[in-house]
PQR file of N, CA, C, O and H, with PARSE charges and radii, in Angstrom:
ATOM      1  N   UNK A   1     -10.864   6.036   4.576 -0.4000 1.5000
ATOM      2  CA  UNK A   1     -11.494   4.829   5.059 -0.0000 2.0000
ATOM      3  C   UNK A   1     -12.064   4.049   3.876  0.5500 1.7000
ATOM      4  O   UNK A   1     -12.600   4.481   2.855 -0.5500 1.4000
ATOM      5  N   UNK A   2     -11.795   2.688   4.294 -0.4000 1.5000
ATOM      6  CA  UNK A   2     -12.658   1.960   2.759 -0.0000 2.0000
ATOM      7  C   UNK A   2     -14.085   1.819   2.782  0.5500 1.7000
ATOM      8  O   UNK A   2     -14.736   1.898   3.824 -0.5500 1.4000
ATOM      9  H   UNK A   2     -11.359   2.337   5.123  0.4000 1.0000
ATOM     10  N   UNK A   3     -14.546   1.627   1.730 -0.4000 1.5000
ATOM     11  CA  UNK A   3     -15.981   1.320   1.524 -0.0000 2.0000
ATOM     12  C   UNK A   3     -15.818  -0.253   1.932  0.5500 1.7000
ATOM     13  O   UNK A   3     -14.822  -0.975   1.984 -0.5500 1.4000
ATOM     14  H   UNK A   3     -14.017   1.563   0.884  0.4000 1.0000
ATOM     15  N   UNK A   4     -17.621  -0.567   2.280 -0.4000 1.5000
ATOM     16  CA  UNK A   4     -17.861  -2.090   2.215 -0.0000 2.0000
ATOM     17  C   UNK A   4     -17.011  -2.747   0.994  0.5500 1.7000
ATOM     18  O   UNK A   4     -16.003  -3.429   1.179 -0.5500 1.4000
ATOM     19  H   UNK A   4     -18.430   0.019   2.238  0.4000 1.0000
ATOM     20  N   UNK A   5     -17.400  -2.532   0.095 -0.4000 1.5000
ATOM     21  CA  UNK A   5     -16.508  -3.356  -1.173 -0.0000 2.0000
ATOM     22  C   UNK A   5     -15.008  -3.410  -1.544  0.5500 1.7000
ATOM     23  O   UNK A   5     -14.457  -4.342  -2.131 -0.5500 1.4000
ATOM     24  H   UNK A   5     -18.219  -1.977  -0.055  0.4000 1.0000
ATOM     25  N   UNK A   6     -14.327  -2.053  -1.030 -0.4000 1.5000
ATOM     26  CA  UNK A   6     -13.021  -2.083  -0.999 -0.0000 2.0000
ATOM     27  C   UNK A   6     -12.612  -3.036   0.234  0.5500 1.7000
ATOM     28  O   UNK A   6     -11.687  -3.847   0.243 -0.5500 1.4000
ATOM     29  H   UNK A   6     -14.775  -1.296  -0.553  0.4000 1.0000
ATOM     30  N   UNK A   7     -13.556  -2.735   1.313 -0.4000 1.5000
ATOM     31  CA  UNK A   7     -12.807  -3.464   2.710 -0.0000 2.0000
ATOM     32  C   UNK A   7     -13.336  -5.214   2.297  0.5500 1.7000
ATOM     33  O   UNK A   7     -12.977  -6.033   3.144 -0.5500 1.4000
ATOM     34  H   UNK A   7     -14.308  -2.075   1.305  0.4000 1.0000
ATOM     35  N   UNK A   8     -13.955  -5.660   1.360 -0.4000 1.5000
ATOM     36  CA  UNK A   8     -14.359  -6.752   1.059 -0.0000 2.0000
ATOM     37  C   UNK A   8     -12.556  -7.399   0.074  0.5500 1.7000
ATOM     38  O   UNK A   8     -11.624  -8.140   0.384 -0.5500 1.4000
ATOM     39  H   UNK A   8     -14.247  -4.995   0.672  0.4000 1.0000
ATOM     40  N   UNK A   9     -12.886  -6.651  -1.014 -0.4000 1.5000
ATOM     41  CA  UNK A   9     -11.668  -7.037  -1.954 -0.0000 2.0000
ATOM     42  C   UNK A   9     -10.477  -7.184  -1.013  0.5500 1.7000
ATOM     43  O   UNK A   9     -10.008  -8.321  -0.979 -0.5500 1.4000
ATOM     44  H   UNK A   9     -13.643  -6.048  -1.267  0.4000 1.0000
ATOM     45  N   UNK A  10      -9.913  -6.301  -0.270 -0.4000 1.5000
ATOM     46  CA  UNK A  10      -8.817  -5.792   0.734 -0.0000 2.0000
ATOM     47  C   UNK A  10      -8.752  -7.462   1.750  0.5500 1.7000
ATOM     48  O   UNK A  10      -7.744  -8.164   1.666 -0.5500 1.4000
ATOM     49  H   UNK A  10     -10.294  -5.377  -0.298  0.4000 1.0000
ATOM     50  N   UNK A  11      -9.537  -7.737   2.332 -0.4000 1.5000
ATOM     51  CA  UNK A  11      -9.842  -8.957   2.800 -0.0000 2.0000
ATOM     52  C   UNK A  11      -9.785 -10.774   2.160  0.5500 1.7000
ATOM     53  O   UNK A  11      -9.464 -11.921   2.475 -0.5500 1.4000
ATOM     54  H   UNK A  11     -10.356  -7.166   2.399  0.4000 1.0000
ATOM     55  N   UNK A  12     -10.447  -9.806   0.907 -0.4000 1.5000
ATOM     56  CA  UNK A  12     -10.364 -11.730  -0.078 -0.0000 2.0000
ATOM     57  C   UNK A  12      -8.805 -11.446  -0.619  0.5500 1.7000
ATOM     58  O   UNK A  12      -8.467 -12.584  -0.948 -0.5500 1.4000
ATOM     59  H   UNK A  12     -10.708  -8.875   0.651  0.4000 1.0000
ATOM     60  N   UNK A  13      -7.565 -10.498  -0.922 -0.4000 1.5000
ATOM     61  CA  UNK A  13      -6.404 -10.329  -1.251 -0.0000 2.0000
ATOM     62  C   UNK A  13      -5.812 -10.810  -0.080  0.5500 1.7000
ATOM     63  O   UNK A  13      -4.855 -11.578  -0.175 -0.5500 1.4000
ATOM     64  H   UNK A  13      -7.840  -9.574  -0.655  0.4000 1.0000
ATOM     65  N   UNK A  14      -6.409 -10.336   1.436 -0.4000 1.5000
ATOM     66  CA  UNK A  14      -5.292 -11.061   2.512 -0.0000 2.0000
ATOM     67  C   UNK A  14      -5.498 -12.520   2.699  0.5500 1.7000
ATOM     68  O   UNK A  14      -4.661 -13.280   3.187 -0.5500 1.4000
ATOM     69  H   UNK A  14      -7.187  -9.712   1.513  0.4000 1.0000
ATOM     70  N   UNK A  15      -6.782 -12.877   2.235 -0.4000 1.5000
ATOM     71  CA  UNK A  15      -7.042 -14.321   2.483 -0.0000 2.0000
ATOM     72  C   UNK A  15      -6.281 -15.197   1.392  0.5500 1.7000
ATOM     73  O   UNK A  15      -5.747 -16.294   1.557 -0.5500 1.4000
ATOM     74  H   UNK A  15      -7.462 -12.259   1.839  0.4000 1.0000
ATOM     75  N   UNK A  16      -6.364 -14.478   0.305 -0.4000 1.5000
ATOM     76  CA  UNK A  16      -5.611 -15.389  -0.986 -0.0000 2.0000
ATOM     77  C   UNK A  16      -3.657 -15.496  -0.455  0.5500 1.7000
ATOM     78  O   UNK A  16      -2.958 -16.488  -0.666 -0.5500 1.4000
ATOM     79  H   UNK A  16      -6.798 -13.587   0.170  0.4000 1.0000
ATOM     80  N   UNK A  17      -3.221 -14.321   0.169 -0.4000 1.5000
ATOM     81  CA  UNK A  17      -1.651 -14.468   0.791 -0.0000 2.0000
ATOM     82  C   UNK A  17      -1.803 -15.372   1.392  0.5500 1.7000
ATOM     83  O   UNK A  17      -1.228 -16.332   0.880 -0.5500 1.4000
ATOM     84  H   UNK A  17      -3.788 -13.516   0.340  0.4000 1.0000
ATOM     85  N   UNK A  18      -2.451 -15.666   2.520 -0.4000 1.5000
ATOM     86  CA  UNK A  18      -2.538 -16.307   3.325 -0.0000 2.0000
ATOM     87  C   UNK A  18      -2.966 -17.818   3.361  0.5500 1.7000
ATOM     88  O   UNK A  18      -2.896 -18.559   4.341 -0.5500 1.4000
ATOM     89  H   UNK A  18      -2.919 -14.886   2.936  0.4000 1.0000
ATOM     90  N   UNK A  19      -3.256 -18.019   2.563 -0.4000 1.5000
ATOM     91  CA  UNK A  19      -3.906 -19.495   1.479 -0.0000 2.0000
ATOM     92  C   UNK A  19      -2.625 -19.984   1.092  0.5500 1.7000
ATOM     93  O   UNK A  19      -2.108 -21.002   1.552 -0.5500 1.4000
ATOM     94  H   UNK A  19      -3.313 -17.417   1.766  0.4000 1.0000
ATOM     95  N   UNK A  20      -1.975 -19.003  -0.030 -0.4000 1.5000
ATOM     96  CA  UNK A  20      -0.765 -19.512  -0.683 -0.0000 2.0000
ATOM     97  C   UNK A  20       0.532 -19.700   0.274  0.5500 1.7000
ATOM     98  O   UNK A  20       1.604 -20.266   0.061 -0.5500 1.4000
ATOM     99  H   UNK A  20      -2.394 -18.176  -0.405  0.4000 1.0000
ATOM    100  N   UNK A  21       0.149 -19.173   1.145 -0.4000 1.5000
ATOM    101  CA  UNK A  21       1.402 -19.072   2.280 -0.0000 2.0000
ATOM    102  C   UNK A  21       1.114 -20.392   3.019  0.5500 1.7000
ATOM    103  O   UNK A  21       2.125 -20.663   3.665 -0.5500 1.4000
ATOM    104  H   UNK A  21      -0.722 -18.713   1.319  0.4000 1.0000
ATOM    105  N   UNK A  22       0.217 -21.273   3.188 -0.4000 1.5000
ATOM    106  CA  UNK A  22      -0.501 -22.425   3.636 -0.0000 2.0000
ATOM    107  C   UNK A  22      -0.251 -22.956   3.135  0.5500 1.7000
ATOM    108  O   UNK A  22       0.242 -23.950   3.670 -0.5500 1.4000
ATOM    109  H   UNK A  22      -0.605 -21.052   2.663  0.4000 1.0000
ATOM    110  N   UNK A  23      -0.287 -22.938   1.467 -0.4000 1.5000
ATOM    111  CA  UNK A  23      -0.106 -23.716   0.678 -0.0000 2.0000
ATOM    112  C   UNK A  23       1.747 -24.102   0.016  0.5500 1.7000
ATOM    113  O   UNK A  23       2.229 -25.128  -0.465 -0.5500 1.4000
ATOM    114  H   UNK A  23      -0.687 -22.131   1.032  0.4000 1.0000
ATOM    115  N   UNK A  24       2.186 -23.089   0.228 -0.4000 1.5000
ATOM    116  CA  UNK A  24       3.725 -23.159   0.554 -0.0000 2.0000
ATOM    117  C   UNK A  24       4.453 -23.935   1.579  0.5500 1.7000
ATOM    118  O   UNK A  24       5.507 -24.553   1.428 -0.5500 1.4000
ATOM    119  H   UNK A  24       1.795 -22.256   0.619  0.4000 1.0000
ATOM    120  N   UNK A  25       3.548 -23.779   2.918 -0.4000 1.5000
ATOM    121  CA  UNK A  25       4.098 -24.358   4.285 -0.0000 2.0000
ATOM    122  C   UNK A  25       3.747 -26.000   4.541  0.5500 1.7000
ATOM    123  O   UNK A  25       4.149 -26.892   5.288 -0.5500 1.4000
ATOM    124  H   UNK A  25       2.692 -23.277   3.040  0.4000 1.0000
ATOM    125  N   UNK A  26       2.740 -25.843   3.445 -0.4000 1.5000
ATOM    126  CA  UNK A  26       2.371 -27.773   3.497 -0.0000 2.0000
ATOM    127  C   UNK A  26       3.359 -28.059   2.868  0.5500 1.7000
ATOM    128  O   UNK A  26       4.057 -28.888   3.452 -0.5500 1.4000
ATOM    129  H   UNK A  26       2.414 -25.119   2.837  0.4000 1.0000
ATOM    130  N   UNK A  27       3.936 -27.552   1.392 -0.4000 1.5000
ATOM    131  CA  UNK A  27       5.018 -27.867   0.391 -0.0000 2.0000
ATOM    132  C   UNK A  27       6.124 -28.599   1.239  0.5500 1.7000
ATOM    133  O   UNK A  27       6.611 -29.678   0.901 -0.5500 1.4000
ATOM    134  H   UNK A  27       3.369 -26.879   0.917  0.4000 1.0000
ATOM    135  N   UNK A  28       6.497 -27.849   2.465 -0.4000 1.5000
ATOM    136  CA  UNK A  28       7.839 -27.981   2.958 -0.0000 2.0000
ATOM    137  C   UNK A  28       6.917 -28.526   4.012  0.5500 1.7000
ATOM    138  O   UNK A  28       7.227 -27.449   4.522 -0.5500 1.4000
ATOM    139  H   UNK A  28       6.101 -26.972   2.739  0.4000 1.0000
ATOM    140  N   UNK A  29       6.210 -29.032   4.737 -0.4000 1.5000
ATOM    141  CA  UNK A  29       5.935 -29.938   5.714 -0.0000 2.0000
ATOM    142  C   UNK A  29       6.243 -31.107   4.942  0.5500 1.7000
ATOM    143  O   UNK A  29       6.887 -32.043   5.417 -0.5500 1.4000
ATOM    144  H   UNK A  29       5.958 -29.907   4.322  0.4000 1.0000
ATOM    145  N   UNK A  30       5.837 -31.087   3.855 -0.4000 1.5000
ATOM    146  CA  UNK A  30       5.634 -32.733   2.804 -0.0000 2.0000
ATOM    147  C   UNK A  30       6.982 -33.313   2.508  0.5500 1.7000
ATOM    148  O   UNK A  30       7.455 -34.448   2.566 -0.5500 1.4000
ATOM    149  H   UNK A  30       5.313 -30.327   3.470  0.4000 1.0000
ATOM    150  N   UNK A  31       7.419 -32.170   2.179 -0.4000 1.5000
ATOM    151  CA  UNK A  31       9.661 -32.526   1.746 -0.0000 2.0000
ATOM    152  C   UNK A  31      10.043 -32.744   3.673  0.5500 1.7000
ATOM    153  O   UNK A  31      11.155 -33.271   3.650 -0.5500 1.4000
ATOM    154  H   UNK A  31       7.035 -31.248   2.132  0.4000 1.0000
ATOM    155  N   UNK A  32       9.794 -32.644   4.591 -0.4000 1.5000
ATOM    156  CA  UNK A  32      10.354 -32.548   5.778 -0.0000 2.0000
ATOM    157  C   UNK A  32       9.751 -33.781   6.238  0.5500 1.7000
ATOM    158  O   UNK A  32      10.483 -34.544   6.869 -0.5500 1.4000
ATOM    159  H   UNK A  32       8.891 -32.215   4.610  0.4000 1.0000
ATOM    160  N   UNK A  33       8.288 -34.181   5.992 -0.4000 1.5000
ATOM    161  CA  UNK A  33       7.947 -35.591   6.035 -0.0000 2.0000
ATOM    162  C   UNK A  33       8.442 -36.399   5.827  0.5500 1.7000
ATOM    163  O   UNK A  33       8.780 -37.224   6.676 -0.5500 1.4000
ATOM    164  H   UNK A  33       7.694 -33.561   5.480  0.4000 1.0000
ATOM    165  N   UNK A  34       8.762 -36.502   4.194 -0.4000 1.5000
ATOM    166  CA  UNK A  34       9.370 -37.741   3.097 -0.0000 2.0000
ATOM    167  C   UNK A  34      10.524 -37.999   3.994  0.5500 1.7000
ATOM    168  O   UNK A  34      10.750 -39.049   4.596 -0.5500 1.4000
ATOM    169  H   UNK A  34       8.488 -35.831   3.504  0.4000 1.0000
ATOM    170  N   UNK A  35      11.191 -36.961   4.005 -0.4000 1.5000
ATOM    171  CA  UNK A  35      12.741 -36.915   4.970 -0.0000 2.0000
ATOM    172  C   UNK A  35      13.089 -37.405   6.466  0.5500 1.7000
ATOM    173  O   UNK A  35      14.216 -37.669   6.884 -0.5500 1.4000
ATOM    174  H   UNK A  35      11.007 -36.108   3.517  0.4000 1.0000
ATOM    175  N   UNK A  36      11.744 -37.477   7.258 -0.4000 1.5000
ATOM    176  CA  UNK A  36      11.586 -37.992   8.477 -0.0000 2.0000
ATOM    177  C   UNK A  36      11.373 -39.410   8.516  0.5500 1.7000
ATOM    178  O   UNK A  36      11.756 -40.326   9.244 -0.5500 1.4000
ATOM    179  H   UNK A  36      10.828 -37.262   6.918  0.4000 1.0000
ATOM    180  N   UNK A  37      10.833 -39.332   7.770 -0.4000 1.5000
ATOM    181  CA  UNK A  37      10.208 -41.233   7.045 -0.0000 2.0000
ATOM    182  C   UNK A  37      11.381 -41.930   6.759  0.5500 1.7000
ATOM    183  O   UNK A  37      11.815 -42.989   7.214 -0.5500 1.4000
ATOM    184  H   UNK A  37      10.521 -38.588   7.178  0.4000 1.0000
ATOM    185  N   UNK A  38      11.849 -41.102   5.871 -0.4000 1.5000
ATOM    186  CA  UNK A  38      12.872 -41.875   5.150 -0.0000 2.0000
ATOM    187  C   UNK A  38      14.409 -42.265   6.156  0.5500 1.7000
ATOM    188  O   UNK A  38      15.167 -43.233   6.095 -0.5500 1.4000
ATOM    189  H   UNK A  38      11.497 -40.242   5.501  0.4000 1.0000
ATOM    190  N   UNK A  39      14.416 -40.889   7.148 -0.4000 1.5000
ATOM    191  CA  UNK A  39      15.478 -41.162   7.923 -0.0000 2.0000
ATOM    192  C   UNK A  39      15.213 -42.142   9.333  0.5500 1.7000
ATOM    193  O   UNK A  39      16.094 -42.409  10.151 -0.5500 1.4000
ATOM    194  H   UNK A  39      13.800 -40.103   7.197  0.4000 1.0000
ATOM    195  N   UNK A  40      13.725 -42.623   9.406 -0.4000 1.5000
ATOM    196  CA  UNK A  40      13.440 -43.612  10.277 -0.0000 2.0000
ATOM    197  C   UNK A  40      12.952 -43.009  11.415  0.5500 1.7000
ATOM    198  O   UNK A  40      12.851 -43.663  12.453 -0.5500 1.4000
ATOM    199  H   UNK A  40      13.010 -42.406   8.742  0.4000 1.0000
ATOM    200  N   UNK A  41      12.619 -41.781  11.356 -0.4000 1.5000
ATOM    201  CA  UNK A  41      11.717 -41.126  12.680 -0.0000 2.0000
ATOM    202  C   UNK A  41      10.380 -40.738  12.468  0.5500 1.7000
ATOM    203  O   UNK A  41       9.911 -39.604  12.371 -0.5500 1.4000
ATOM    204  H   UNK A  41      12.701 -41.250  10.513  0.4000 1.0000
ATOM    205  N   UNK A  42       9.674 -42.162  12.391 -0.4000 1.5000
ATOM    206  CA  UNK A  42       8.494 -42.363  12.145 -0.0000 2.0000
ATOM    207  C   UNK A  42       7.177 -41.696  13.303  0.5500 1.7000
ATOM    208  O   UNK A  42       5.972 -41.699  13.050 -0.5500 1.4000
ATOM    209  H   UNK A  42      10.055 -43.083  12.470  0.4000 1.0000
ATOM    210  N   UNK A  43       7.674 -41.288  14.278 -0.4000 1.5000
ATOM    211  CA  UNK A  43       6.779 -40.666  14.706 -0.0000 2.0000
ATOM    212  C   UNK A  43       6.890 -39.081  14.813  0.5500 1.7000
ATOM    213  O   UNK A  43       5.958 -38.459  15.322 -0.5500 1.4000
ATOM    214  H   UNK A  43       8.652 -41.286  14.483  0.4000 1.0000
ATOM    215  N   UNK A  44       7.929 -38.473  14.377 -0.4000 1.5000
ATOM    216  CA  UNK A  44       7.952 -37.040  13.744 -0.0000 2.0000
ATOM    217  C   UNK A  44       6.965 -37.147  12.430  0.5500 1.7000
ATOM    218  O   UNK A  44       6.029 -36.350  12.363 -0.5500 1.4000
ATOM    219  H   UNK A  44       8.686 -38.978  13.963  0.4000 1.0000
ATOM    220  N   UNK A  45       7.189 -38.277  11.213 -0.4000 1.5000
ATOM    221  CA  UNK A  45       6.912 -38.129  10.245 -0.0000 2.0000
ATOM    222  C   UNK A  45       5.044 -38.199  10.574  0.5500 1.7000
ATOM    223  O   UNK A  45       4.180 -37.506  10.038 -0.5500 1.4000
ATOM    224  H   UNK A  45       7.949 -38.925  11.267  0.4000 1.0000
ATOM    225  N   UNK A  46       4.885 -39.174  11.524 -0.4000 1.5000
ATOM    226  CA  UNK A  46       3.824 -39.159  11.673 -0.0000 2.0000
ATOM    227  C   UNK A  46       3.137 -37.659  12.365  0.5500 1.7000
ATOM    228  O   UNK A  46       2.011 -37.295  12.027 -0.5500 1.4000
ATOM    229  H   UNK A  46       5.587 -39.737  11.959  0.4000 1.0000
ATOM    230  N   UNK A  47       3.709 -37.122  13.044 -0.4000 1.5000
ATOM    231  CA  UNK A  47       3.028 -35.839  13.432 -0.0000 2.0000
ATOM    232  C   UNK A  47       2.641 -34.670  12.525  0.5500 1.7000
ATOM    233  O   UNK A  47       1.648 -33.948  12.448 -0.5500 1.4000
ATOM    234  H   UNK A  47       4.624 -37.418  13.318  0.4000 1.0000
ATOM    235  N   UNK A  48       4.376 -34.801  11.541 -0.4000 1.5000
ATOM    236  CA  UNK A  48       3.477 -33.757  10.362 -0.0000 2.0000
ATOM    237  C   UNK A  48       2.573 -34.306   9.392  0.5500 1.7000
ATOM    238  O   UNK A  48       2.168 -33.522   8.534 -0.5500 1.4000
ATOM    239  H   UNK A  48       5.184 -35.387  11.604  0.4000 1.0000
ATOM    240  N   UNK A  49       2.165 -35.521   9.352 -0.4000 1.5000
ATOM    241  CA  UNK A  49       1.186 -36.073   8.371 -0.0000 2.0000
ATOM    242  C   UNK A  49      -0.272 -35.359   8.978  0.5500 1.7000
ATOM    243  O   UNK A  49      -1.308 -34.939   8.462 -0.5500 1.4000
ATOM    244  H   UNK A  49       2.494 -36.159  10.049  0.4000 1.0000
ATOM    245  N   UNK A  50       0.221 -35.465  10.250 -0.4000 1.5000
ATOM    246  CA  UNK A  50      -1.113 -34.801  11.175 -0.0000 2.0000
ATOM    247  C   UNK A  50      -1.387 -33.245  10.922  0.5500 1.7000
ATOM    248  O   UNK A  50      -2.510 -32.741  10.886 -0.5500 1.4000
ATOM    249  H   UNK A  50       1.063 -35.806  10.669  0.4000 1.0000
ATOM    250  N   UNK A  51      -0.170 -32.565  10.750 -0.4000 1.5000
ATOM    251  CA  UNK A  51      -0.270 -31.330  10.538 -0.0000 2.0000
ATOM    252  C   UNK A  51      -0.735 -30.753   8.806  0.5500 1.7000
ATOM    253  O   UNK A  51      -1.417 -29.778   8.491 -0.5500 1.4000
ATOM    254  H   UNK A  51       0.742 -32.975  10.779  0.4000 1.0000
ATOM    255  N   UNK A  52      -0.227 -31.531   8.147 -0.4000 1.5000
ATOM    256  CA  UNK A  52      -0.692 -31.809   6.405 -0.0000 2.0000
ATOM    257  C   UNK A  52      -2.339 -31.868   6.919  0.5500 1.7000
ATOM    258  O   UNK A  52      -3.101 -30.915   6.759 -0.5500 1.4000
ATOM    259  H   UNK A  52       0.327 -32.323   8.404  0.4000 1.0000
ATOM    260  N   UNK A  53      -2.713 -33.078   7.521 -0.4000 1.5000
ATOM    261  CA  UNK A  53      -4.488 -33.098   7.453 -0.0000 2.0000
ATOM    262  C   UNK A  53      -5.213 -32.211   7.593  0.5500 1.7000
ATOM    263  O   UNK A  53      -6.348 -32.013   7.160 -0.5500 1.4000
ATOM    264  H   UNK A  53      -2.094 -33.852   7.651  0.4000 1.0000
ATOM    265  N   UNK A  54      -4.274 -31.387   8.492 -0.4000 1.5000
ATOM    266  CA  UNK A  54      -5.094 -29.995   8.862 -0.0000 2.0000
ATOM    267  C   UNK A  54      -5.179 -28.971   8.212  0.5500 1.7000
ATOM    268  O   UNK A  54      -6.091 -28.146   8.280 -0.5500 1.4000
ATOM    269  H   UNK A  54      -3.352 -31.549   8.844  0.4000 1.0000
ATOM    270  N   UNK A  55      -4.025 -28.933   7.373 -0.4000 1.5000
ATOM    271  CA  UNK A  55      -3.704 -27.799   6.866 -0.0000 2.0000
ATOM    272  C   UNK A  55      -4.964 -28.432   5.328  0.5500 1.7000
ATOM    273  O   UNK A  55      -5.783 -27.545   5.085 -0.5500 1.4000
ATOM    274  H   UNK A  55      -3.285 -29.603   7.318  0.4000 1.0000
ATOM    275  N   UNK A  56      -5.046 -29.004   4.919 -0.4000 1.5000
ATOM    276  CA  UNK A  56      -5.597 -29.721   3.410 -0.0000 2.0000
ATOM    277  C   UNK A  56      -7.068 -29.505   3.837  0.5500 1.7000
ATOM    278  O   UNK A  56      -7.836 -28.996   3.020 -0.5500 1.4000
ATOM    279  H   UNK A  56      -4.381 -29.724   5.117  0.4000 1.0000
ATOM    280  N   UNK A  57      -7.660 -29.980   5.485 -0.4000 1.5000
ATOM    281  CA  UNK A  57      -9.417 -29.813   5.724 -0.0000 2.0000
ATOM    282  C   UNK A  57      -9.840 -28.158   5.670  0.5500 1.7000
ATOM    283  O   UNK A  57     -10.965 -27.819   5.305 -0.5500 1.4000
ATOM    284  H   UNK A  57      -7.036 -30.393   6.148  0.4000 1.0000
ATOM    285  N   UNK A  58      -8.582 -26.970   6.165 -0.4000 1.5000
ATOM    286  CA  UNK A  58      -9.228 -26.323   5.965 -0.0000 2.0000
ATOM    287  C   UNK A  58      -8.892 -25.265   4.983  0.5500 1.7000
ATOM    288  O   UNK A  58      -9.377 -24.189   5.334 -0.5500 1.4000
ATOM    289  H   UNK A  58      -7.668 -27.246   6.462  0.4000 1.0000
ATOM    290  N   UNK A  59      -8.265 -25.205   3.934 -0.4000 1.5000
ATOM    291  CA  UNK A  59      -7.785 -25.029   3.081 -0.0000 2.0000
ATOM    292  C   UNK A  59      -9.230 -24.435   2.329  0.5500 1.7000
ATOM    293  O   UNK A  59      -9.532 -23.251   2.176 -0.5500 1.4000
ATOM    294  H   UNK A  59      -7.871 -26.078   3.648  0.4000 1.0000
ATOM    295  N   UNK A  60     -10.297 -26.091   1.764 -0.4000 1.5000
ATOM    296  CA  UNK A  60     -11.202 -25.505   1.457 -0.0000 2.0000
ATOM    297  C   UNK A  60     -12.262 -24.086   1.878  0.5500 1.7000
ATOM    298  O   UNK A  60     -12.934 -23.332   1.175 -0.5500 1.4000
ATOM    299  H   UNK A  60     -10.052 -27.053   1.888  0.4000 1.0000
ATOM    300  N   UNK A  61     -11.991 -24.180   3.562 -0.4000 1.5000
ATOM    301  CA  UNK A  61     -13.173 -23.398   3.941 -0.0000 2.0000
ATOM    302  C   UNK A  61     -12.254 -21.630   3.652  0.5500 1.7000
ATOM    303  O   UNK A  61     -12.956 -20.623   3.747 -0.5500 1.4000
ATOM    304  H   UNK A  61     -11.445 -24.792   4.133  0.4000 1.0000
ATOM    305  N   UNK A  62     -11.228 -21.524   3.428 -0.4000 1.5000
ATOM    306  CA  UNK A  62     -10.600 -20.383   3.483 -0.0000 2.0000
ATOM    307  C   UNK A  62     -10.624 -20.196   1.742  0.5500 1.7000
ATOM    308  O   UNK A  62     -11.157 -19.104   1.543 -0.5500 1.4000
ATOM    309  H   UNK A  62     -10.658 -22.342   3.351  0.4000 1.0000
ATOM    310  N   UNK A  63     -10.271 -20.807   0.474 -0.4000 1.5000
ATOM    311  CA  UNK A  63     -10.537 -20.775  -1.004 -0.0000 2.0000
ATOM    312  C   UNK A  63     -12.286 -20.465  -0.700  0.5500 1.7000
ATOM    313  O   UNK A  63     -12.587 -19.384  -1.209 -0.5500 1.4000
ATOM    314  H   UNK A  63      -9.838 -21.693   0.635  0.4000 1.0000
ATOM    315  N   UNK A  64     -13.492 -21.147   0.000 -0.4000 1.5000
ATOM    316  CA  UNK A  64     -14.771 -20.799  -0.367 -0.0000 2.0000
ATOM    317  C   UNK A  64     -15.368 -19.477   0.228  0.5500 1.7000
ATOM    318  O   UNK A  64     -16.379 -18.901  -0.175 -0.5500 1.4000
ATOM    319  H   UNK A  64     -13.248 -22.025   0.413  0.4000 1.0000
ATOM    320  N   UNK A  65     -14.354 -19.017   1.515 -0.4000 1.5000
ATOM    321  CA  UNK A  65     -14.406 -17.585   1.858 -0.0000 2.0000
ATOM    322  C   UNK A  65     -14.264 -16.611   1.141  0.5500 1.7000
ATOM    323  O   UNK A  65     -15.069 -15.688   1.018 -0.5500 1.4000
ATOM    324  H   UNK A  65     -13.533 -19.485   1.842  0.4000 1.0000
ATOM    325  N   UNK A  66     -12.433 -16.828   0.195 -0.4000 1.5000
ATOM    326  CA  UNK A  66     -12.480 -15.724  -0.680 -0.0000 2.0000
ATOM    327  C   UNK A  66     -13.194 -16.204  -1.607  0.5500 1.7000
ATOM    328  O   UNK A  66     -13.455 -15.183  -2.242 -0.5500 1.4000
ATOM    329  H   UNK A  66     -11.780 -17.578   0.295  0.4000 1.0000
ATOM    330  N   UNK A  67     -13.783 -17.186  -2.224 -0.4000 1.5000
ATOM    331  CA  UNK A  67     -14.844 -16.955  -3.250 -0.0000 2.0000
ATOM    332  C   UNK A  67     -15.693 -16.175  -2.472  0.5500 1.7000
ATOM    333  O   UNK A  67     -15.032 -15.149  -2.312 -0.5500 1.4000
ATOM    334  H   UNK A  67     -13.571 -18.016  -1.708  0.4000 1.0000
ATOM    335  N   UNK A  68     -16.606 -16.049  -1.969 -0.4000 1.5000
ATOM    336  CA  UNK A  68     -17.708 -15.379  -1.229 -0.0000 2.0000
ATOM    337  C   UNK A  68     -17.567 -14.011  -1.038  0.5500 1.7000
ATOM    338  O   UNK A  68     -18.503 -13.212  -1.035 -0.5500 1.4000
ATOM    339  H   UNK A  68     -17.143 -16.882  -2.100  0.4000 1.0000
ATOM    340  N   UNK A  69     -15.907 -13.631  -0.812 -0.4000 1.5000
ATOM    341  CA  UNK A  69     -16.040 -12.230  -1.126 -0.0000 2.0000
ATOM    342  C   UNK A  69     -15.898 -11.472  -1.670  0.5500 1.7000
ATOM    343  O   UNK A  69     -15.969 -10.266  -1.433 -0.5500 1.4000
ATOM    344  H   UNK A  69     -15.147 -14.280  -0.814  0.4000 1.0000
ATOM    345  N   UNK A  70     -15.508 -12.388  -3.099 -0.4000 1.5000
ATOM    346  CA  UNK A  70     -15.428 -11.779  -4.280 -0.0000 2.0000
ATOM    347  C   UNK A  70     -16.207 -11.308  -5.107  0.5500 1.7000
ATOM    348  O   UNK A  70     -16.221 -10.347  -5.876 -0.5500 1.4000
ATOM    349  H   UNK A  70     -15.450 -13.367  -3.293  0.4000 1.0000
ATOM    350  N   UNK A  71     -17.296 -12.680  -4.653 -0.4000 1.5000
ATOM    351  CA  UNK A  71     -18.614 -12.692  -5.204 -0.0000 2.0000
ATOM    352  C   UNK A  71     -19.987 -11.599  -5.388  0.5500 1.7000
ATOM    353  O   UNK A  71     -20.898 -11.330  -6.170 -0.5500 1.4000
ATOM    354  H   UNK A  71     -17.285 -13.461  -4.029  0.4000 1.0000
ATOM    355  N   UNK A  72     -19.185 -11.049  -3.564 -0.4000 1.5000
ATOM    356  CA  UNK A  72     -20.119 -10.057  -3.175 -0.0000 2.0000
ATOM    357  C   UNK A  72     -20.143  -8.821  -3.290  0.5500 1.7000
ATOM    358  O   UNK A  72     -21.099  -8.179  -2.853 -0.5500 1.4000
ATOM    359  H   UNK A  72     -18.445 -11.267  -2.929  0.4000 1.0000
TER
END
């Protein structure tokens, strides 16, 4: 079984996958955007712009989590 601090580290490592994996999936929302735009289906393009906003507001609160449990 882990200790508090291992089950801490163990946690800020799944949060950092899981960040970059966010941060991968906006990558290809953004190329699938440009491409919706560009092919004139402006209200697809507009939905993933919606899905980009979301993904970018909470982005921060998940990077200031694993700071916090790194910290600790």
């Amino acid at each position: 079984m882990l200790n508090n601090s291992e089950a801490k580290i163990a946690t800020a490592d799944a949060l950092t996958l899981l960040l970059h994996n966010q941060q991968g999936i906006a990558a290809a929302i953004e190329e699938l955007t440009k491409w919706f735009s560009e092919s004139g289906v402006s209200s697809v393009a507009a939905n993933a712009t919606g899905a980009l906003e979301t993904l970018d507001t909470n982005a921060p609160g998940i990077t200031d989590a694993i700071m916090r449990l790194r910290q600790s």
